[in-house]
mmCIF file of the N, C-alpha and C atoms, coordinates in Angstrom:
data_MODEL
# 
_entry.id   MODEL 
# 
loop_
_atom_site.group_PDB 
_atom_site.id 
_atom_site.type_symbol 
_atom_site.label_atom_id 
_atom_site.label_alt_id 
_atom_site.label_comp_id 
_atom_site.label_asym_id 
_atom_site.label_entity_id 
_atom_site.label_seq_id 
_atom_site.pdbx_PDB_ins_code 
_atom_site.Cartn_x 
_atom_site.Cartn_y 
_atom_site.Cartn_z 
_atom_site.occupancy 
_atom_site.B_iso_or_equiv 
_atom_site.pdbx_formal_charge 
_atom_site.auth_seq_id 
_atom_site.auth_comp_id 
_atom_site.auth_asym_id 
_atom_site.auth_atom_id 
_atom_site.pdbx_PDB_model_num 
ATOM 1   N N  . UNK A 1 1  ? 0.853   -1.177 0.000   1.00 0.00 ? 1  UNK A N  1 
ATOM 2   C CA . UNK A 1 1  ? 0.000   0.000  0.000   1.00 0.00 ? 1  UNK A CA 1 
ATOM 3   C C  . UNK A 1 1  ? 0.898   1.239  0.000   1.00 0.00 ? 1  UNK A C  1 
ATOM 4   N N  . UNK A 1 2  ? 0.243   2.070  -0.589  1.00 0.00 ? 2  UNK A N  1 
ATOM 5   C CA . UNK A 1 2  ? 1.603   3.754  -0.931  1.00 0.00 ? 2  UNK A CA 1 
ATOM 6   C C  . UNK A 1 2  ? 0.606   4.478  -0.112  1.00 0.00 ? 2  UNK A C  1 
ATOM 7   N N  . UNK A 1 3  ? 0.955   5.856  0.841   1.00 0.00 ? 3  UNK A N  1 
ATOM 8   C CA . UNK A 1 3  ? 0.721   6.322  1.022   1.00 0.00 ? 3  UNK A CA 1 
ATOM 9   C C  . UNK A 1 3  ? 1.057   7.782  0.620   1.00 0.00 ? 3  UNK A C  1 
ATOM 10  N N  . UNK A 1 4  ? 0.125   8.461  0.419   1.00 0.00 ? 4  UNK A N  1 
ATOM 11  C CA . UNK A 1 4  ? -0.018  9.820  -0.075  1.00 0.00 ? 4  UNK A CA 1 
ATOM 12  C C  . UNK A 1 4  ? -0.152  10.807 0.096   1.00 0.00 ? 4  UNK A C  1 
ATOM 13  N N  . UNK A 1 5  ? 0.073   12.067 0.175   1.00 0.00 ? 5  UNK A N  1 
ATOM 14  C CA . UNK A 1 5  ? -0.449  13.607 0.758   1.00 0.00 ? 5  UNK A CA 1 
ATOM 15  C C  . UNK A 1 5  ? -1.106  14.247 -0.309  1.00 0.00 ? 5  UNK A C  1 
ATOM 16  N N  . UNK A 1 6  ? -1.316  13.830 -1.354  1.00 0.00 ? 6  UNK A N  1 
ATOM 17  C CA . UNK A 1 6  ? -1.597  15.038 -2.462  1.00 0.00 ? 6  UNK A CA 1 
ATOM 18  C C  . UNK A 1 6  ? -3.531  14.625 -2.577  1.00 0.00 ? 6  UNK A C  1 
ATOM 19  N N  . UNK A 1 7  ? -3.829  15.574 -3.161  1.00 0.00 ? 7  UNK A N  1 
ATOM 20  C CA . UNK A 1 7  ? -5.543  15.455 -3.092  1.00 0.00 ? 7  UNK A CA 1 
ATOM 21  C C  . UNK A 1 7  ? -5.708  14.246 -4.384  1.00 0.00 ? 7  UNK A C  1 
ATOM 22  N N  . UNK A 1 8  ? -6.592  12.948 -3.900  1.00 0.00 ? 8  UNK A N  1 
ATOM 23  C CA . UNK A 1 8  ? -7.136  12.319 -5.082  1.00 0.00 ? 8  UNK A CA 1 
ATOM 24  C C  . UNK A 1 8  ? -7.350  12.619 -6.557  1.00 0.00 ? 8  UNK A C  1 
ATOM 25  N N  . UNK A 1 9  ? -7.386  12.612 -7.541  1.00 0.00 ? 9  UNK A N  1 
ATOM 26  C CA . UNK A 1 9  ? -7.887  12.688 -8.962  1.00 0.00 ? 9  UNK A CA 1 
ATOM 27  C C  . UNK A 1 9  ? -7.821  11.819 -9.439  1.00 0.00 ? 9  UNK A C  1 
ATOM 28  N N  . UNK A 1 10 ? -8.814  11.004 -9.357  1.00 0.00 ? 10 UNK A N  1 
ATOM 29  C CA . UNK A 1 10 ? -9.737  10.335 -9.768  1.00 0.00 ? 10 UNK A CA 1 
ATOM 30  C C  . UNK A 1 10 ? -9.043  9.120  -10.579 1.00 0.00 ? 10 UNK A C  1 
ATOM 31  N N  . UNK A 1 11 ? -7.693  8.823  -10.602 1.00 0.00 ? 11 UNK A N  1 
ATOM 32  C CA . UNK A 1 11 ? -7.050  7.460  -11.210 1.00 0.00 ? 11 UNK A CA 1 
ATOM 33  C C  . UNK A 1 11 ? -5.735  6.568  -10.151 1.00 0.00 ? 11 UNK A C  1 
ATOM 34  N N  . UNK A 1 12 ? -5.924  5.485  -10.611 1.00 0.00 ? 12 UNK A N  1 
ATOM 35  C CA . UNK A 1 12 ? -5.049  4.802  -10.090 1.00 0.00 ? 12 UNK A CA 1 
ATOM 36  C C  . UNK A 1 12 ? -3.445  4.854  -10.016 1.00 0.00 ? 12 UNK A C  1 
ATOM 37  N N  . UNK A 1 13 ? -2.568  5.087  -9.495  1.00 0.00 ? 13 UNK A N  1 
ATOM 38  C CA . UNK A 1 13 ? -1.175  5.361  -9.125  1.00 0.00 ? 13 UNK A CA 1 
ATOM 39  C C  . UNK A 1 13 ? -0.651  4.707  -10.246 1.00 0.00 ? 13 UNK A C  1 
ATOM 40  N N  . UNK A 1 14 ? -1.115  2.927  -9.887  1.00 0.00 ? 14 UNK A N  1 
ATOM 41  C CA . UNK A 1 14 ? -0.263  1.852  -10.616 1.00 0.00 ? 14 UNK A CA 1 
ATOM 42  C C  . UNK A 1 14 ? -0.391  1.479  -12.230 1.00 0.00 ? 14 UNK A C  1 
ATOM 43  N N  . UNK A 1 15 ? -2.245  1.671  -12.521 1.00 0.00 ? 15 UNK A N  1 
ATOM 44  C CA . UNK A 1 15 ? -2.475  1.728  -14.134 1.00 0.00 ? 15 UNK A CA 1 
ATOM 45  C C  . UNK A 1 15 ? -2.762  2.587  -14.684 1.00 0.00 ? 15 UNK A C  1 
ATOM 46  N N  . UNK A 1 16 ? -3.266  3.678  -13.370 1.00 0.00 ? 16 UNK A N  1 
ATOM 47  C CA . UNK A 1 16 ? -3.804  4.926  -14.144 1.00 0.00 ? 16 UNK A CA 1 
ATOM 48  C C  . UNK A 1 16 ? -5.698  4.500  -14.463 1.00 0.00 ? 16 UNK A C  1 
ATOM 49  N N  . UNK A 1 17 ? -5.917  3.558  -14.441 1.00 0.00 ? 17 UNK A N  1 
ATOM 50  C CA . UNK A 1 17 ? -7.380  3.730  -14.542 1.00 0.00 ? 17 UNK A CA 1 
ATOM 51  C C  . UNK A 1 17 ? -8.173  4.494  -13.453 1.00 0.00 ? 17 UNK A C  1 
ATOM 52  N N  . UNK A 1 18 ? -9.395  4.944  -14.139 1.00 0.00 ? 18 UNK A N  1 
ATOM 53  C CA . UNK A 1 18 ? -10.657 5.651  -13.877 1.00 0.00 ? 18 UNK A CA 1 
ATOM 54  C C  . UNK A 1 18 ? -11.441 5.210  -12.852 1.00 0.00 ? 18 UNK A C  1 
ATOM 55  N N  . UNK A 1 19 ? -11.463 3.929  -13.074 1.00 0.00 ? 19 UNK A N  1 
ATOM 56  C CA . UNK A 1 19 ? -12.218 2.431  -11.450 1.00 0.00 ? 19 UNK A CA 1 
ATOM 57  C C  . UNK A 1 19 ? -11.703 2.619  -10.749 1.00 0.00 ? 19 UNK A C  1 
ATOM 58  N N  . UNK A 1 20 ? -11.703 3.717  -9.578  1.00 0.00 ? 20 UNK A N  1 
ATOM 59  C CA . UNK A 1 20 ? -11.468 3.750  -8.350  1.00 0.00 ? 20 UNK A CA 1 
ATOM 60  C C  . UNK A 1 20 ? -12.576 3.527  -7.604  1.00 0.00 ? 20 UNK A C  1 
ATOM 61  N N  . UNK A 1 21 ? -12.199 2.650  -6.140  1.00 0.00 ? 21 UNK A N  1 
ATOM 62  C CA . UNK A 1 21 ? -13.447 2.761  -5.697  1.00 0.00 ? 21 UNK A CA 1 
ATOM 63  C C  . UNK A 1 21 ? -12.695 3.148  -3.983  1.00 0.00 ? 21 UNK A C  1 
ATOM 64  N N  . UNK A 1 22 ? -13.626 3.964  -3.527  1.00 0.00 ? 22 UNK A N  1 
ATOM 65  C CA . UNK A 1 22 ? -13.056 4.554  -2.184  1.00 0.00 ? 22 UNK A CA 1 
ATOM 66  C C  . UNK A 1 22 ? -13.750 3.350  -0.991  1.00 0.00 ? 22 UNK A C  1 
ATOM 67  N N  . UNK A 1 23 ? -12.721 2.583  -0.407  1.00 0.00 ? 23 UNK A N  1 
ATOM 68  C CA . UNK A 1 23 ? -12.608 1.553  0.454   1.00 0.00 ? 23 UNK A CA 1 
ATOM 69  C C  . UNK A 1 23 ? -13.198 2.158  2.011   1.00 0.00 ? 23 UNK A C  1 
ATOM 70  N N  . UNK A 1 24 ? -12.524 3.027  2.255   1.00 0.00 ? 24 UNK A N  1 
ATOM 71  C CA . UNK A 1 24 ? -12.573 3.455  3.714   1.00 0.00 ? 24 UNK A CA 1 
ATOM 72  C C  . UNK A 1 24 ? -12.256 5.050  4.008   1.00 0.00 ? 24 UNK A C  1 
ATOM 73  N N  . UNK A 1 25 ? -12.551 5.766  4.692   1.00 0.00 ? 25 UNK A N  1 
ATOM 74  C CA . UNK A 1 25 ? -12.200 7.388  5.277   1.00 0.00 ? 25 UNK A CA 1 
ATOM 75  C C  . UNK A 1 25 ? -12.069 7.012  6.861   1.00 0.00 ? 25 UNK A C  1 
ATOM 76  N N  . UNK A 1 26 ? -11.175 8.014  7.113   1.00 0.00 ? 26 UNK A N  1 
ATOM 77  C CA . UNK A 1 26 ? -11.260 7.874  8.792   1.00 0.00 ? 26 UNK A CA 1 
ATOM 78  C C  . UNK A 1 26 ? -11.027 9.222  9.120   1.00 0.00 ? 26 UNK A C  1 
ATOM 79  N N  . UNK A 1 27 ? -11.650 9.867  9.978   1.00 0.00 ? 27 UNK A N  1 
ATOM 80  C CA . UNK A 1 27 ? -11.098 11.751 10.382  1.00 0.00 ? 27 UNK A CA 1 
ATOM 81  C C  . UNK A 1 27 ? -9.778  11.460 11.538  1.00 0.00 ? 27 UNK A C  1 
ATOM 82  N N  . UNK A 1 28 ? -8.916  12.206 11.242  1.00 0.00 ? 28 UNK A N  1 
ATOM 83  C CA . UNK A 1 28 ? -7.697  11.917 11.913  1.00 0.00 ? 28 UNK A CA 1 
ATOM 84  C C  . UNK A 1 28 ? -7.861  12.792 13.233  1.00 0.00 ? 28 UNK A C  1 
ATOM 85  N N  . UNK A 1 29 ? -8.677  14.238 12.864  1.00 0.00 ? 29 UNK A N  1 
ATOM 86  C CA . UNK A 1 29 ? -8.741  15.551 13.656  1.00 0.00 ? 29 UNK A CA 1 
ATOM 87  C C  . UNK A 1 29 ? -9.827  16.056 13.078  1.00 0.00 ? 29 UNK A C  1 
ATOM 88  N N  . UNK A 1 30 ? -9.950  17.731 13.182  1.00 0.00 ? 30 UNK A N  1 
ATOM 89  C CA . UNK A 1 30 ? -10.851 18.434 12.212  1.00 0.00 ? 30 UNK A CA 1 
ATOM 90  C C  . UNK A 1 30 ? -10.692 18.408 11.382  1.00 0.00 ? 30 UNK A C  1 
ATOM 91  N N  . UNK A 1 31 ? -9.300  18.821 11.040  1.00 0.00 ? 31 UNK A N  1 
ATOM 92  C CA . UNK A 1 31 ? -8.732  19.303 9.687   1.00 0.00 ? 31 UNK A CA 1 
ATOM 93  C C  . UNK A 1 31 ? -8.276  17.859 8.971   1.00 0.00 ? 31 UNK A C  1 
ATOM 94  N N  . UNK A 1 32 ? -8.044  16.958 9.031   1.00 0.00 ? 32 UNK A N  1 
ATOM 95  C CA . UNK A 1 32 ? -7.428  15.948 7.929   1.00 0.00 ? 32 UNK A CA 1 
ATOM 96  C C  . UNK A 1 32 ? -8.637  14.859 8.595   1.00 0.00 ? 32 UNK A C  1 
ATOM 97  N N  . UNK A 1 33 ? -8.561  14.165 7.203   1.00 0.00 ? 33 UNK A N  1 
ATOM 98  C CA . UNK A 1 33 ? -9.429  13.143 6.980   1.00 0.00 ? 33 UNK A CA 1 
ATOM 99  C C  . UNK A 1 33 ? -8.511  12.022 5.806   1.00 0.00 ? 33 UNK A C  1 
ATOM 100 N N  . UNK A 1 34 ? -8.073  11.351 6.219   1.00 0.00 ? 34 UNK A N  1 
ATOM 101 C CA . UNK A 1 34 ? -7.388  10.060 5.453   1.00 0.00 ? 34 UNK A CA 1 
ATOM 102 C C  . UNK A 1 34 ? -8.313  9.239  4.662   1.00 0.00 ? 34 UNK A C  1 
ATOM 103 N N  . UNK A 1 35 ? -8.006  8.936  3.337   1.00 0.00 ? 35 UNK A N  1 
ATOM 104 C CA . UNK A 1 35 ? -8.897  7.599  2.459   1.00 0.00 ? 35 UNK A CA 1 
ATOM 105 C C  . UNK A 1 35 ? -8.497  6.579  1.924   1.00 0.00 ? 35 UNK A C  1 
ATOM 106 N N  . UNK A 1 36 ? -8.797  5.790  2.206   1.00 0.00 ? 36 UNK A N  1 
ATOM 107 C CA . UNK A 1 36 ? -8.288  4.224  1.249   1.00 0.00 ? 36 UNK A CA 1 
ATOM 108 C C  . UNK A 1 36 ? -8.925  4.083  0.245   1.00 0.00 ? 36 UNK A C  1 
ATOM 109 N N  . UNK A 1 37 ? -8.017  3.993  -0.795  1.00 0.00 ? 37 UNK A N  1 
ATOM 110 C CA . UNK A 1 37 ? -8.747  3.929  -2.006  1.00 0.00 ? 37 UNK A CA 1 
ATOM 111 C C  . UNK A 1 37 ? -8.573  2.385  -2.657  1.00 0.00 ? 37 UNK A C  1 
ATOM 112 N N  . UNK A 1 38 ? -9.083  1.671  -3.845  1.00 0.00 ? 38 UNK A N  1 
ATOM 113 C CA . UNK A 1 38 ? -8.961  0.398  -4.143  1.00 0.00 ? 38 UNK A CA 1 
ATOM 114 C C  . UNK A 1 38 ? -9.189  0.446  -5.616  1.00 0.00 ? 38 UNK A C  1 
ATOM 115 N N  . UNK A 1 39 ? -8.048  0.003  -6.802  1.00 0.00 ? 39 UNK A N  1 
ATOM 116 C CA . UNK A 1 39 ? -8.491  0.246  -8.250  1.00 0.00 ? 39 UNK A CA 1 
ATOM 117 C C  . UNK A 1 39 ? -9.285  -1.003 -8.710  1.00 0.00 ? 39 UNK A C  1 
ATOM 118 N N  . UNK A 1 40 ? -9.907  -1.131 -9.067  1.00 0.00 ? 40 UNK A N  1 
ATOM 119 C CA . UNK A 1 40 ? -10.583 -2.536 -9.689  1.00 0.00 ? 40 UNK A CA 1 
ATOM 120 C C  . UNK A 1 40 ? -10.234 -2.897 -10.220 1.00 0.00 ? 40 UNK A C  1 
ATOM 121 N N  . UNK A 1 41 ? -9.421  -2.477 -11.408 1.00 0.00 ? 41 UNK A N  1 
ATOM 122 C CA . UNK A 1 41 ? -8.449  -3.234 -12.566 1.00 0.00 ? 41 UNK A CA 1 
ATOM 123 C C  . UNK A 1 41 ? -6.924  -3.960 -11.828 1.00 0.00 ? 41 UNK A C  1 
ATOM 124 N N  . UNK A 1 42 ? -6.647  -3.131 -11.144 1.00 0.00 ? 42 UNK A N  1 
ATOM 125 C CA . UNK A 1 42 ? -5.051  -3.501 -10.513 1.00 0.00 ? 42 UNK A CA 1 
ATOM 126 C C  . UNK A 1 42 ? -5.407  -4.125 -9.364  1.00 0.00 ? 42 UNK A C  1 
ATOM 127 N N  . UNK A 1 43 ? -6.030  -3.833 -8.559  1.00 0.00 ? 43 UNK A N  1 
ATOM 128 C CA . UNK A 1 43 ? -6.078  -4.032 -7.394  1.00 0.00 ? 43 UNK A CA 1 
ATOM 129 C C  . UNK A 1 43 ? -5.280  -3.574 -6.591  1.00 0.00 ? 43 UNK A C  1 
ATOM 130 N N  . UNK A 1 44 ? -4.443  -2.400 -6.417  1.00 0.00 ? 44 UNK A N  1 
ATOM 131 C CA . UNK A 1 44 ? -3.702  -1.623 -6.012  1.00 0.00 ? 44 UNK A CA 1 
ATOM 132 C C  . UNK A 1 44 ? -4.488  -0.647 -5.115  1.00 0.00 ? 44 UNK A C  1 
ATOM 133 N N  . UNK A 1 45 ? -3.634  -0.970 -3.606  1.00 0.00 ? 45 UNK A N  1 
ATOM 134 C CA . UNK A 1 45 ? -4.932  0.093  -2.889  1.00 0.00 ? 45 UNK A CA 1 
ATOM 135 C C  . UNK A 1 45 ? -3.504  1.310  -2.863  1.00 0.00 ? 45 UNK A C  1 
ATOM 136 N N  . UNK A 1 46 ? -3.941  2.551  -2.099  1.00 0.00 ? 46 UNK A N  1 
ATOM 137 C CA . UNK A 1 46 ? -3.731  3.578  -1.625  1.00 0.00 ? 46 UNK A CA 1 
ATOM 138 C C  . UNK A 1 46 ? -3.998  4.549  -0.543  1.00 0.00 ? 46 UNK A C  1 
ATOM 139 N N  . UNK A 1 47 ? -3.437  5.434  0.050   1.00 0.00 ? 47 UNK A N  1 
ATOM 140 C CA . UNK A 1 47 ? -3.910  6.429  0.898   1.00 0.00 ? 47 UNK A CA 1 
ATOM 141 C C  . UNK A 1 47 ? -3.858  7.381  0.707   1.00 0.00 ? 47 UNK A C  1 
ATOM 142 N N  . UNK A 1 48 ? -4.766  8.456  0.395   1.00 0.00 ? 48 UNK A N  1 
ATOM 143 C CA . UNK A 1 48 ? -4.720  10.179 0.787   1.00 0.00 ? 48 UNK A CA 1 
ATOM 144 C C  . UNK A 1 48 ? -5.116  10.705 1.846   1.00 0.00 ? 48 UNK A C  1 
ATOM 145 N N  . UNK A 1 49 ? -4.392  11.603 2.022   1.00 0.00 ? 49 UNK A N  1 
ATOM 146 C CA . UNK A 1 49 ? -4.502  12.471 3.109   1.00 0.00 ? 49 UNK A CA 1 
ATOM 147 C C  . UNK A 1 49 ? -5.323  14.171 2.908   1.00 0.00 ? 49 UNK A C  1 
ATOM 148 N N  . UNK A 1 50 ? -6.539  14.215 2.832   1.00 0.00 ? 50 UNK A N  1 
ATOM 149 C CA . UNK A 1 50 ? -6.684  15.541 2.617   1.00 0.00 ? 50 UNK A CA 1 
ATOM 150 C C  . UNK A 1 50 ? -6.896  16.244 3.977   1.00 0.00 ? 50 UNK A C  1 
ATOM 151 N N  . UNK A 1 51 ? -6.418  17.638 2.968   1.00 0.00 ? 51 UNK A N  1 
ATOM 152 C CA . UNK A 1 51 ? -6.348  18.159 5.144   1.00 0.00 ? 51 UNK A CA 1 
ATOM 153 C C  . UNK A 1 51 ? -6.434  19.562 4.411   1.00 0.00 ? 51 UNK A C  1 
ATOM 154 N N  . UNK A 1 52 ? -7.501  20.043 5.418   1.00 0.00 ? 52 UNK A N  1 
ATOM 155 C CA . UNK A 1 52 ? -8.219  21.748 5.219   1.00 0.00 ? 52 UNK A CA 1 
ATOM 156 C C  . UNK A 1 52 ? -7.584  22.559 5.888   1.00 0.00 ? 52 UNK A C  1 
ATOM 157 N N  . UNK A 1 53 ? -7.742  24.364 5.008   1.00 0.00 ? 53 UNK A N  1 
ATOM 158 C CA . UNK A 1 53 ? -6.987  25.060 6.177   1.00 0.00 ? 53 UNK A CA 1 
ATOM 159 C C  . UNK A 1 53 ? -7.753  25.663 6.935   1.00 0.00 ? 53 UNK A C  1 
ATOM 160 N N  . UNK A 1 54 ? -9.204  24.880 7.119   1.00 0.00 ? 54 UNK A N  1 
ATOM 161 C CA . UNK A 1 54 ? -10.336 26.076 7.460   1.00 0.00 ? 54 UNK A CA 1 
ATOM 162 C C  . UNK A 1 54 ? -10.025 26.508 8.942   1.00 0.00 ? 54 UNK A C  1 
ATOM 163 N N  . UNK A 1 55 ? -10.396 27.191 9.726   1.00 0.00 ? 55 UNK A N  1 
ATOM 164 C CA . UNK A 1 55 ? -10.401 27.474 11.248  1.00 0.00 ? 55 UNK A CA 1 
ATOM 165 C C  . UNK A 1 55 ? -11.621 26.447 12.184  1.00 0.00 ? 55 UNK A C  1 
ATOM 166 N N  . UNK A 1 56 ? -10.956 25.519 12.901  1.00 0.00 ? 56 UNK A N  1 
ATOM 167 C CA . UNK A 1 56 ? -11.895 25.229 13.117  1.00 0.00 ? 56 UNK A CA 1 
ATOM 168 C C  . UNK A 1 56 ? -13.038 25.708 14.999  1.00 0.00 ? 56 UNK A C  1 
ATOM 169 N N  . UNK A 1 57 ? -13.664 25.344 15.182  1.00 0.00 ? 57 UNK A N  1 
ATOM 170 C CA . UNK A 1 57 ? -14.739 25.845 15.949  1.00 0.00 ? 57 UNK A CA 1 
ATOM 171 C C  . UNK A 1 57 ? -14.529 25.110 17.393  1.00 0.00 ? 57 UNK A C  1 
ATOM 172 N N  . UNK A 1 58 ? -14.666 25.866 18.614  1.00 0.00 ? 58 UNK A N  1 
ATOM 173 C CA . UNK A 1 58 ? -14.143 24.670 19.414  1.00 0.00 ? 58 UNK A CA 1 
ATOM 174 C C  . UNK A 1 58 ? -15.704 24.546 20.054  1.00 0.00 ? 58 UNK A C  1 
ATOM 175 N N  . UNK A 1 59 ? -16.454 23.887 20.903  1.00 0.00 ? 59 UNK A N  1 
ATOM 176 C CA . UNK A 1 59 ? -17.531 23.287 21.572  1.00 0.00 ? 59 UNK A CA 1 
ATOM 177 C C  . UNK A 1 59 ? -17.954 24.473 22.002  1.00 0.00 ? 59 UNK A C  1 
ATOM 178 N N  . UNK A 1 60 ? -17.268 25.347 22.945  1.00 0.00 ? 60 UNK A N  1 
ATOM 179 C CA . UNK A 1 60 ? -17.488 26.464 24.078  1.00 0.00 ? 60 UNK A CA 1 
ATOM 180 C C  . UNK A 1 60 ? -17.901 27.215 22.983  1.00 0.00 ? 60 UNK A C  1 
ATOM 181 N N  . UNK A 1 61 ? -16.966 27.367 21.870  1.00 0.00 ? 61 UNK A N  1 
ATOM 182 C CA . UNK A 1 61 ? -17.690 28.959 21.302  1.00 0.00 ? 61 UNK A CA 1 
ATOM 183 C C  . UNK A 1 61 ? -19.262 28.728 20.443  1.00 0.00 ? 61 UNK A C  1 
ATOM 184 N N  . UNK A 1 62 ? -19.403 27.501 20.353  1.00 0.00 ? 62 UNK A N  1 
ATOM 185 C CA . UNK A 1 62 ? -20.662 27.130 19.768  1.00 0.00 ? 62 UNK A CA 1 
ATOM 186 C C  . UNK A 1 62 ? -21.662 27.166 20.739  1.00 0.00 ? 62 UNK A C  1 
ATOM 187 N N  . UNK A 1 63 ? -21.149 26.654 21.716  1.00 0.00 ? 63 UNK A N  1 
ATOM 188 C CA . UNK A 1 63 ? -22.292 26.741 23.210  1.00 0.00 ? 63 UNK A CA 1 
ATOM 189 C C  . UNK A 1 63 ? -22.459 28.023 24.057  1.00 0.00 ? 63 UNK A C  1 
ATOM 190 N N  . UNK A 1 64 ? -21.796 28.727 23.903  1.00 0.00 ? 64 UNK A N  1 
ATOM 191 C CA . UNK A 1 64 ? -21.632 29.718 25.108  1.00 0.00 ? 64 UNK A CA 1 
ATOM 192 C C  . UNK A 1 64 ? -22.509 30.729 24.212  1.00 0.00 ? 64 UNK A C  1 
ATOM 193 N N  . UNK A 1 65 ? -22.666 31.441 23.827  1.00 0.00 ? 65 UNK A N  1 
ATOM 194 C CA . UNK A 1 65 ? -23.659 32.033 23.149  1.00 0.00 ? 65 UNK A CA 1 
ATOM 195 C C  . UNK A 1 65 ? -25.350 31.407 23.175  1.00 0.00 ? 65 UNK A C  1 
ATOM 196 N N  . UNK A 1 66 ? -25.317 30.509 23.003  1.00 0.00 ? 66 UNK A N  1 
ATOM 197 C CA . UNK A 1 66 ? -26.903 29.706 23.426  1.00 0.00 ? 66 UNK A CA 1 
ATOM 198 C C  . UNK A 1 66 ? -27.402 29.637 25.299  1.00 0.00 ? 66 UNK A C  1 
ATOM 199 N N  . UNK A 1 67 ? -26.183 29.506 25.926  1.00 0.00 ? 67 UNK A N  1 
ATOM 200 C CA . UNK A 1 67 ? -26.353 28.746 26.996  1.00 0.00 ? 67 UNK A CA 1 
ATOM 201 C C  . UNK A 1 67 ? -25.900 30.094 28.378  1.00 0.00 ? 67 UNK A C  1 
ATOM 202 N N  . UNK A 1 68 ? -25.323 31.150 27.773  1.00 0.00 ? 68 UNK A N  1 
ATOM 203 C CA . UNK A 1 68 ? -24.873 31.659 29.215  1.00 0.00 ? 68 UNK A CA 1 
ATOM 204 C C  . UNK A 1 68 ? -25.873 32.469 29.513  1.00 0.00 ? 68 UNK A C  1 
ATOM 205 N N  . UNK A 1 69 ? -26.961 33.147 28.760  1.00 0.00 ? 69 UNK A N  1 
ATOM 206 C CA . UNK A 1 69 ? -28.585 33.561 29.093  1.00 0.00 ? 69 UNK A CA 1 
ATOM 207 C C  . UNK A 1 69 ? -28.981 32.420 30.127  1.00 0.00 ? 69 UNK A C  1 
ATOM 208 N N  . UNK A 1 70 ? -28.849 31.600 30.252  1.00 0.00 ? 70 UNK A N  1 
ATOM 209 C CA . UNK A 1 70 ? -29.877 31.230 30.837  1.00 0.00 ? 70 UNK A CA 1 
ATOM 210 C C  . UNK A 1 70 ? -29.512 31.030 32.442  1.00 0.00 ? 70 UNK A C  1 
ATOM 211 N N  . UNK A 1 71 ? -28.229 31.086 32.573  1.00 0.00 ? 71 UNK A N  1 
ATOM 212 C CA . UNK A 1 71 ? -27.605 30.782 33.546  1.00 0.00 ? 71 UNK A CA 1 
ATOM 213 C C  . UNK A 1 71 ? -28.142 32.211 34.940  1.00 0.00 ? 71 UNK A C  1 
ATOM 214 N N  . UNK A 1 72 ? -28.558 31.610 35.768  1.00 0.00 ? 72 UNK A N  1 
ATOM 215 C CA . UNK A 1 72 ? -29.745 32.789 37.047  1.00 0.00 ? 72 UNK A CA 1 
ATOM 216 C C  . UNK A 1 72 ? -28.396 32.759 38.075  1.00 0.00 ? 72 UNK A C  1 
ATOM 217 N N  . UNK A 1 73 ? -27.705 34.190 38.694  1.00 0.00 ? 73 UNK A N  1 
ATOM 218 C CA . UNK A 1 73 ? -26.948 34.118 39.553  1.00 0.00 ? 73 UNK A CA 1 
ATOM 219 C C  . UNK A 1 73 ? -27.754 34.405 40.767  1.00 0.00 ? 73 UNK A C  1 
# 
């Protein structure tokens, strides 16, 4: 199995065919999400790694705005 960093397009490493079929994803964190990929012709699997640069959101700042109204001192 090869592992990879670059974003998928859509062919196989080893023949280059189009029959990819995506095996498995797993989220590593927010930002990256890993995939196993599997060619049907070769049978050659693979891994990518895509990983975002978005900002991500933590629990508190999603909650604290809903939740500190209600709180009676």
């Amino acid at each position: 199995m090869t592992s990879i960093t670059k974003a998928h397009d859509g062919t196989c490493l080893q023949c280059g065919s189009r029959l990819i079929n995506l095996e498995w994803e797993e989220h590593l964190n927010p930002r990256e999400v890993q995939h196993l990929w599997k060619c049907l012709e070769c049978r050659k699997e693979f891994v990518t790694l895509d990983a975002s640069e978005e900002e991500t959101v933590t629990n508190a700042e999603i909650i604290e705005p809903f939740f500190t109204s209600l709180v009676v001192e």
